[in-house]
C-alpha beads as a LAMMPS data file, in Angstrom:
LAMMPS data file: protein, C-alpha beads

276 atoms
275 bonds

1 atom types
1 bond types

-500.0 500.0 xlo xhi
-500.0 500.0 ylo yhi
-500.0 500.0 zlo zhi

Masses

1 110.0

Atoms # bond

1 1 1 -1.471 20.875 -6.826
2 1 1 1.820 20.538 -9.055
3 1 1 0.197 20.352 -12.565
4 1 1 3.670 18.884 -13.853
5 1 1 4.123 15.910 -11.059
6 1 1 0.450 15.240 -11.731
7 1 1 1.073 14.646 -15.809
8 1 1 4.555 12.837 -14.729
9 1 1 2.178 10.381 -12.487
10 1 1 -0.077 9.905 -15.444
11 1 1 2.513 8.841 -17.686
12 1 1 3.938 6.692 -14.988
13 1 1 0.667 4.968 -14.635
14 1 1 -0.045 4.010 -17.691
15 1 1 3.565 3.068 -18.856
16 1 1 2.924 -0.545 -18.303
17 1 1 4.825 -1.749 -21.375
18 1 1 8.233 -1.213 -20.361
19 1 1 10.378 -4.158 -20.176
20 1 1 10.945 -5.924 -16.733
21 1 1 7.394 -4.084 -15.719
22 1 1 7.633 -4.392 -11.990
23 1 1 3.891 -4.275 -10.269
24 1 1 4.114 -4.230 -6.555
25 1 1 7.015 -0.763 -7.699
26 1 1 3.916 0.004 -9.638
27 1 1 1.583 0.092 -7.184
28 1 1 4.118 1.987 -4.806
29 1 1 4.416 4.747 -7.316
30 1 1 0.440 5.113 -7.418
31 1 1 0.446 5.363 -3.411
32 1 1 3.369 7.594 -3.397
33 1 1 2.413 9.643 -5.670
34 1 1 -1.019 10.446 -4.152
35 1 1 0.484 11.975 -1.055
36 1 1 3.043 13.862 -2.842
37 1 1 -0.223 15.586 -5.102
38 1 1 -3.312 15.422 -2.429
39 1 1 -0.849 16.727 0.472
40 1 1 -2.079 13.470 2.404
41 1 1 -0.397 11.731 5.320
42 1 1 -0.402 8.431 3.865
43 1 1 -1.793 5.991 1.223
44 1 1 -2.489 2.464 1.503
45 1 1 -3.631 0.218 -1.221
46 1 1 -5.365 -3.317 -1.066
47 1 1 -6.072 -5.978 -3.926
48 1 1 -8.238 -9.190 -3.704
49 1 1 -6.526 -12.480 -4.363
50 1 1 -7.986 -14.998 -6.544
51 1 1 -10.210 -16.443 -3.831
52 1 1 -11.682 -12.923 -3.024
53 1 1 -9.155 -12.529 0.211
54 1 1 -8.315 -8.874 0.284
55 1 1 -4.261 -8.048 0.687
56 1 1 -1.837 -5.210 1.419
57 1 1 -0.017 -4.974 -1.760
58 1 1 1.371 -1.258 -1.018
59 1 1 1.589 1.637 1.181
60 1 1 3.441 4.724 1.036
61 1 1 3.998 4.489 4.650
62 1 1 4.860 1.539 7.928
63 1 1 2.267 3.309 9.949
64 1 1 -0.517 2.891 6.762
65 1 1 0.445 -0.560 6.030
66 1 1 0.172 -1.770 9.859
67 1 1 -3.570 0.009 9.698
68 1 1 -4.276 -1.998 6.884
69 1 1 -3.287 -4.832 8.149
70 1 1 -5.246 -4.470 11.749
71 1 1 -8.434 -3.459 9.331
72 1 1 -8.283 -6.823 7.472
73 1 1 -7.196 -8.737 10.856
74 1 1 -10.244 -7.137 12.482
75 1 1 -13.012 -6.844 9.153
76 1 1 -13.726 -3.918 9.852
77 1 1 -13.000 -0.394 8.209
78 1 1 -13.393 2.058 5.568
79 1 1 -11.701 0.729 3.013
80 1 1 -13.725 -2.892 3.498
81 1 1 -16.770 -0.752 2.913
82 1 1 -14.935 0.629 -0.104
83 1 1 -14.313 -2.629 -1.562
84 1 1 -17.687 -4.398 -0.613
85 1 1 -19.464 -1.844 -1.600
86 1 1 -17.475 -0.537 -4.762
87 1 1 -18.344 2.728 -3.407
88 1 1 -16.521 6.000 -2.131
89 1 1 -16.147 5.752 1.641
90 1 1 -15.048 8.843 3.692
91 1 1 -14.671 9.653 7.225
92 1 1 -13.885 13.215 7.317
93 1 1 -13.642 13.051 11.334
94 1 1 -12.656 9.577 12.516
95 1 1 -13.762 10.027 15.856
96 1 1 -17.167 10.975 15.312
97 1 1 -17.475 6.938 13.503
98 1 1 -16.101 5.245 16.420
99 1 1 -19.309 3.518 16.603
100 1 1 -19.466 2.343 13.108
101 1 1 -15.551 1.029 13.212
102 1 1 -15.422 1.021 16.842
103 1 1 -12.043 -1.158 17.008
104 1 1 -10.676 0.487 13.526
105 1 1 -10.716 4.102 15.263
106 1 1 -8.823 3.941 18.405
107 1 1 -6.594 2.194 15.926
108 1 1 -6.489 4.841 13.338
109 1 1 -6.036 7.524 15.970
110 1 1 -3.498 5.572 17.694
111 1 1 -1.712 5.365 14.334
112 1 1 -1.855 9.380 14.326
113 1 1 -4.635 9.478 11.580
114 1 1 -8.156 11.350 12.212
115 1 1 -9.425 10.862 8.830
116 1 1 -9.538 8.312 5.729
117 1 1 -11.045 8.630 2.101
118 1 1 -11.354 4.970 0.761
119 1 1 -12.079 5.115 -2.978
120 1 1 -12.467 1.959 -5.144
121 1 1 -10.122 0.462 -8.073
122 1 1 -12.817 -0.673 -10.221
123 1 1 -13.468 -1.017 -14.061
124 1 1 -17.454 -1.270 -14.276
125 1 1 -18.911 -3.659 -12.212
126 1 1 -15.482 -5.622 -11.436
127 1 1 -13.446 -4.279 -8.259
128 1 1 -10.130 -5.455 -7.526
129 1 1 -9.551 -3.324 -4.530
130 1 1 -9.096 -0.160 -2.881
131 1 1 -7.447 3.025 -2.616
132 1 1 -7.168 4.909 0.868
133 1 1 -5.902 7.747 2.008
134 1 1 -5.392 8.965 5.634
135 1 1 -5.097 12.414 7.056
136 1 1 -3.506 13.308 10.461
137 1 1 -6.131 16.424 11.228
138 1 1 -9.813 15.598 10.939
139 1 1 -11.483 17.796 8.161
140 1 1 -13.103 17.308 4.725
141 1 1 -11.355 16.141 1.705
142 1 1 -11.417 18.322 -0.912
143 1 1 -13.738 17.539 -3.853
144 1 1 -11.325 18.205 -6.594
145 1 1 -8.519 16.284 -4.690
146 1 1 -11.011 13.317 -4.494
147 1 1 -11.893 13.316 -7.878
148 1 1 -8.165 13.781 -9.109
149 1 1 -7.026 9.995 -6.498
150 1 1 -10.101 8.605 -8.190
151 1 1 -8.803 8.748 -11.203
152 1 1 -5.750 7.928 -10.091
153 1 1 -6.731 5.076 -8.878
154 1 1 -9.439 3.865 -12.169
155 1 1 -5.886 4.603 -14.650
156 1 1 -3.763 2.659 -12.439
157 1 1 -7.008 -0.421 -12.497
158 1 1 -7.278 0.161 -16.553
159 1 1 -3.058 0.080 -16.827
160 1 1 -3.218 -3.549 -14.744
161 1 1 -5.538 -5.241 -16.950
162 1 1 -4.356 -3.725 -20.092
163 1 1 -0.446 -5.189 -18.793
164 1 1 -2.805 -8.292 -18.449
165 1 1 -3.955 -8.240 -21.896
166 1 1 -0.554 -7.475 -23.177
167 1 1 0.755 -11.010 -21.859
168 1 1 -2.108 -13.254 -23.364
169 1 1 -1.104 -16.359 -21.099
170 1 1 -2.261 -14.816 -17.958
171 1 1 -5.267 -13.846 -16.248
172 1 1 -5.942 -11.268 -13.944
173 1 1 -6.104 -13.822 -10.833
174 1 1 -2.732 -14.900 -11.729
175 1 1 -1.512 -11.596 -12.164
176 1 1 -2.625 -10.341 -8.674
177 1 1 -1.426 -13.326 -7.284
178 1 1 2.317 -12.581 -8.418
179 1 1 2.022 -9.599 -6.998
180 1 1 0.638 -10.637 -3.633
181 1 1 3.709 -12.987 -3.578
182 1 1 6.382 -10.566 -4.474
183 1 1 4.397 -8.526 -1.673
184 1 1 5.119 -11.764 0.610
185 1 1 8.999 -11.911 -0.295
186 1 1 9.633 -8.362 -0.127
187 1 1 8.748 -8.173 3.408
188 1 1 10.725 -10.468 4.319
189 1 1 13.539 -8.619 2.756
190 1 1 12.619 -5.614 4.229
191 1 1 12.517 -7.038 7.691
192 1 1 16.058 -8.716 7.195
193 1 1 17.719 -5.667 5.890
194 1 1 16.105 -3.236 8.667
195 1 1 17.536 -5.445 11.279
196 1 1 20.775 -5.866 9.558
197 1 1 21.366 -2.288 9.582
198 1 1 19.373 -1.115 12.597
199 1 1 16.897 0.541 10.393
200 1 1 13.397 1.317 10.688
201 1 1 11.035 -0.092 7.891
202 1 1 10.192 2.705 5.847
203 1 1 14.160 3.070 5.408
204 1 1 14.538 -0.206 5.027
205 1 1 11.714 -0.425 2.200
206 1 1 13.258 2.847 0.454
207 1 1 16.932 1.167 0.301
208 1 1 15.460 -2.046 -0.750
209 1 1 13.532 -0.021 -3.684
210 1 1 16.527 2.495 -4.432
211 1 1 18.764 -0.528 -5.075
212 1 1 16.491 -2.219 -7.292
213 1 1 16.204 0.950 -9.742
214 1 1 19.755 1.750 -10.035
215 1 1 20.341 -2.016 -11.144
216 1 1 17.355 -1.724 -13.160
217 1 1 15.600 -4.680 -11.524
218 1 1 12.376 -6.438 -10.006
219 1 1 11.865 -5.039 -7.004
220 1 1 10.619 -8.425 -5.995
221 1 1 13.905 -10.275 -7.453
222 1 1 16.207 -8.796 -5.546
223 1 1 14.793 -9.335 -2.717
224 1 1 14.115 -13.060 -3.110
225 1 1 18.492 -12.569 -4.318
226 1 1 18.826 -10.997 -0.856
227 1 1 16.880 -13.313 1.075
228 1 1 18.366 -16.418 -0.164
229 1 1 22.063 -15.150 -0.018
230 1 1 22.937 -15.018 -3.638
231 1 1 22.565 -11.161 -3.195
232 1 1 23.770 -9.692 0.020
233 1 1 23.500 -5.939 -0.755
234 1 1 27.285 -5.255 0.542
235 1 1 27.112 -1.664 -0.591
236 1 1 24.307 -1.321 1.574
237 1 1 26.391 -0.382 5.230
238 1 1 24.754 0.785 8.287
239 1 1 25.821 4.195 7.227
240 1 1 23.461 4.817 4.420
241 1 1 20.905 4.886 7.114
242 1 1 19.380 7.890 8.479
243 1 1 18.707 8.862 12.484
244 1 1 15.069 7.748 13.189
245 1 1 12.421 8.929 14.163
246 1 1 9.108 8.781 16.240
247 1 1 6.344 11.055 14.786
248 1 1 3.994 8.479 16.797
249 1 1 3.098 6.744 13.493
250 1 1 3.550 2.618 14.542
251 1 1 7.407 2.070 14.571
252 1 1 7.723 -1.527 13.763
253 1 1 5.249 -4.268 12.617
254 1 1 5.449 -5.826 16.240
255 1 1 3.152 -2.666 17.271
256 1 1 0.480 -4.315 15.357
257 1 1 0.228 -6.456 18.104
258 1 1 -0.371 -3.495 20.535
259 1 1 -3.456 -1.939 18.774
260 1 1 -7.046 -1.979 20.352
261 1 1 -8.634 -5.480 18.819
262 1 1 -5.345 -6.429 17.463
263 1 1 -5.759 -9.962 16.940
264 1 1 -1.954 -10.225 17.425
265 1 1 -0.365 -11.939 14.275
266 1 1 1.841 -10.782 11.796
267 1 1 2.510 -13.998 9.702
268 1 1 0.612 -12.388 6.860
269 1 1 -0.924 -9.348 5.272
270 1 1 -4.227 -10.461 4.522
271 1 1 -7.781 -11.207 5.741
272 1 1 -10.815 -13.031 4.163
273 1 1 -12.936 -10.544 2.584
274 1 1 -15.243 -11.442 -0.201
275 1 1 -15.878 -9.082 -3.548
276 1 1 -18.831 -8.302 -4.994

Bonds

1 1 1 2
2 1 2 3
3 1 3 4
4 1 4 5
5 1 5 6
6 1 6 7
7 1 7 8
8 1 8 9
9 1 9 10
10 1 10 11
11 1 11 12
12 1 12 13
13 1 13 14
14 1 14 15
15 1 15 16
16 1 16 17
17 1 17 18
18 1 18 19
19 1 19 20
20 1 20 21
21 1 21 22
22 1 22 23
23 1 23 24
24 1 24 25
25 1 25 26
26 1 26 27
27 1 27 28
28 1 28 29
29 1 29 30
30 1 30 31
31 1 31 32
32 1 32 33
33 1 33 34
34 1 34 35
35 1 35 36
36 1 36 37
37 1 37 38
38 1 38 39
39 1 39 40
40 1 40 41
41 1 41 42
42 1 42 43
43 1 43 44
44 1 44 45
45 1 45 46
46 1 46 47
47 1 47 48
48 1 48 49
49 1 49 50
50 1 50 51
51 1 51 52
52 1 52 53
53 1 53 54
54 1 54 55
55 1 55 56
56 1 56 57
57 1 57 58
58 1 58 59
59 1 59 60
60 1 60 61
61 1 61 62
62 1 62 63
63 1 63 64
64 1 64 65
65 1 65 66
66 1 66 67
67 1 67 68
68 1 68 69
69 1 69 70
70 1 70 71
71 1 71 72
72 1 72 73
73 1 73 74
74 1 74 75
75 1 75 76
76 1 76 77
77 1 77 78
78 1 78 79
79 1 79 80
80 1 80 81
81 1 81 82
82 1 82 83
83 1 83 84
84 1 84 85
85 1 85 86
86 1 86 87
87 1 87 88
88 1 88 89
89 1 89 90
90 1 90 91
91 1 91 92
92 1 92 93
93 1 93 94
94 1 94 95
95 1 95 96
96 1 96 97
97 1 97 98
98 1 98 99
99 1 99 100
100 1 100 101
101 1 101 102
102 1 102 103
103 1 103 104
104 1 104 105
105 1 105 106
106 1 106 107
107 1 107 108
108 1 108 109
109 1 109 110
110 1 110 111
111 1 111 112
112 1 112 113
113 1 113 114
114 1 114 115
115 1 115 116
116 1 116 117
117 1 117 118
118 1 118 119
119 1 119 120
120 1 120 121
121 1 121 122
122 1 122 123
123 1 123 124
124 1 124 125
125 1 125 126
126 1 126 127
127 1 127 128
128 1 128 129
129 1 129 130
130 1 130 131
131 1 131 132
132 1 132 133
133 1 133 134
134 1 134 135
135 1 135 136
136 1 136 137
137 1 137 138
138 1 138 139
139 1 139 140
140 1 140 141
141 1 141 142
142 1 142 143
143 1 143 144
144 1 144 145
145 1 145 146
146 1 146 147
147 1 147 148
148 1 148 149
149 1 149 150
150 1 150 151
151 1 151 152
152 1 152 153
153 1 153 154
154 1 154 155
155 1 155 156
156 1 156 157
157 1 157 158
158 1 158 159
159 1 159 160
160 1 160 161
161 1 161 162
162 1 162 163
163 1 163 164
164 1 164 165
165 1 165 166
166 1 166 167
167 1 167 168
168 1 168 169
169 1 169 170
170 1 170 171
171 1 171 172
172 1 172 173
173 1 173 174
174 1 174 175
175 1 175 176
176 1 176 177
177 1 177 178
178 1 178 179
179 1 179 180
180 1 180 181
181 1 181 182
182 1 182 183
183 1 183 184
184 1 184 185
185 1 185 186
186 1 186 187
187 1 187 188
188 1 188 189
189 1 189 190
190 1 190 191
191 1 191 192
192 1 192 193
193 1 193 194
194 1 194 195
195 1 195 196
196 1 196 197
197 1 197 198
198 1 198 199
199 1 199 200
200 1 200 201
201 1 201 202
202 1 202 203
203 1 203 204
204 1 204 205
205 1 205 206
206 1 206 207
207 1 207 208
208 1 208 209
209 1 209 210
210 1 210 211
211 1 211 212
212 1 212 213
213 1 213 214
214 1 214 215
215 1 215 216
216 1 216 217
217 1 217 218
218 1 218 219
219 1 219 220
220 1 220 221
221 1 221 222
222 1 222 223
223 1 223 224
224 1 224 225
225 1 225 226
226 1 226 227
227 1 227 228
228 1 228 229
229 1 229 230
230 1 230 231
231 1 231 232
232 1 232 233
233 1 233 234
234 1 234 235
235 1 235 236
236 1 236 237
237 1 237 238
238 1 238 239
239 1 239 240
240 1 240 241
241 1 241 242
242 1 242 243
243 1 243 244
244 1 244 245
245 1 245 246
246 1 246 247
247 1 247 248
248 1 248 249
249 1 249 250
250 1 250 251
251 1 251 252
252 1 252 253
253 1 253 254
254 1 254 255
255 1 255 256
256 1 256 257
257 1 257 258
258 1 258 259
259 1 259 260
260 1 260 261
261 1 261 262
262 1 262 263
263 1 263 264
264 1 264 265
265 1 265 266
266 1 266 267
267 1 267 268
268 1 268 269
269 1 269 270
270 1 270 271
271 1 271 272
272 1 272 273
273 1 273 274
274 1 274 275
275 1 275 276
């Protein structure tokens, strides 16, 4: 593991006191960073809304976020458990728990993962969502890699609230709800400028996010600028893109529809899934 990158995602973590703090960018850098250090496949991350729904709020990945999505369209998965629970959840061989997620696996494995570690964002008793990783070959995570995403994941929980505490008006519901917005808006954005430019999402979501740290702004702002017109990116051309490719990860959010169980709809990322 890169001792260095680890510190630098430490810092980054718990820097929450910079002006313009950005959360959904913050919540990319946590899933980001885990596959960079843990040598995963993929990261996904889900937060509960202020009515206890559970949301995609970040994934390092299209092919993650789409499984996320089919696993709150569905209720059922490993990072539920995770969250209902408040409890580690691992599936070191997905196919050998097809009958305790039996429309979540042909899923996964369609998606090109054979295993998942789900570990919960919790500070004592209160959990406000869940970590997961995913792994293309089946096998056992490594204990010291598990314990280094759990904490991970408990800084980036302590960094929210403490960004909460720091502005005294809001709570944490209306702090995760921002954030489930922005999610909302930059979606859209991300849909808008992959089609503009014939790219896939991933690309799309990486342009989207470059742009908004060279001009040292919310992600989440310049997207609603880009959406509405006031912003139309024209530096962005279709040449910035790159050729893409098929590594049999889901291509486009449209695949969602094409999963085993797939209950078809893509007019939101969420589900309703209680806390504890």
């Amino acid at each position: 593991m890169n001792g260095e990158l680890l510190s630098a995602t430490f810092v980054e973590l718990t820097d929450t006191m910079v002006a313009g703090f950005d959360v959904i960018d913050f919540l990319h850098v946590l899933t980001d960073r885990s596959v960079q250090l843990l040598g995963v496949s993929a990261a996904g991350l889900l937060l509960a809304d202020p009515r206890g729904e559970l949301r995609v709020v970040a994934a390092s990945s299209e092919a993650a976020r789409l499984l996320e999505l089919f696993q709150l369209q569905n209720d059922q998965g490993p990072c539920l458990d995770c969250f209902r629970s408040g409890r580690p959840v691992d599936a070191a061989d997905l196919a050998a728990a097809a009958a305790r997620w039996p429309r979540f696996v042909p899923a996964a494995q369609q998606a090109g993962f054979a295993a998942v570690q789900a570990l919960p964002m919790r500070l004592r008793e209160q959990v406000i969502g869940a970590l997961n990783l995913f792994r293309s070959a089946p096998g056992t995570f490594p204990p010291a890699d598990i314990r280094v995403a759990q904490a991970l994941a408990d800084v980036a929980t302590i960094s929210l609230l403490h960004e909460r505490g720091m502005r005294h008006n809001d709570t944490l519901n209306e702090q995760l709800q921002t954030a489930l917005n922005s999610r909302v808006i930059i979606e859209q954005a991300k849909g808008k400028l992959a089609e503009r430019l014939g790219l896939d999402m991933d690309q799309a979501f990486k342009l989207l996010r470059d742009q908004a740290r060279s001009r040292n702004r919310r992600l989440s702002d310049l997207a609603q600028d880009f959406i509405d017109g006031s912003d139309t990116l024209t530096r962005l051309t279709a040449s910035t893109s790159q050729p893409q490719v098929n590594h049999g990860f889901l291509p486009t959010p449209t695949s969602a529809q094409n999963l085993p169980g797939s209950s078809g709809t893509s007019s939101g990322e969420s589900g309703r899934h209680s806390g504890m």
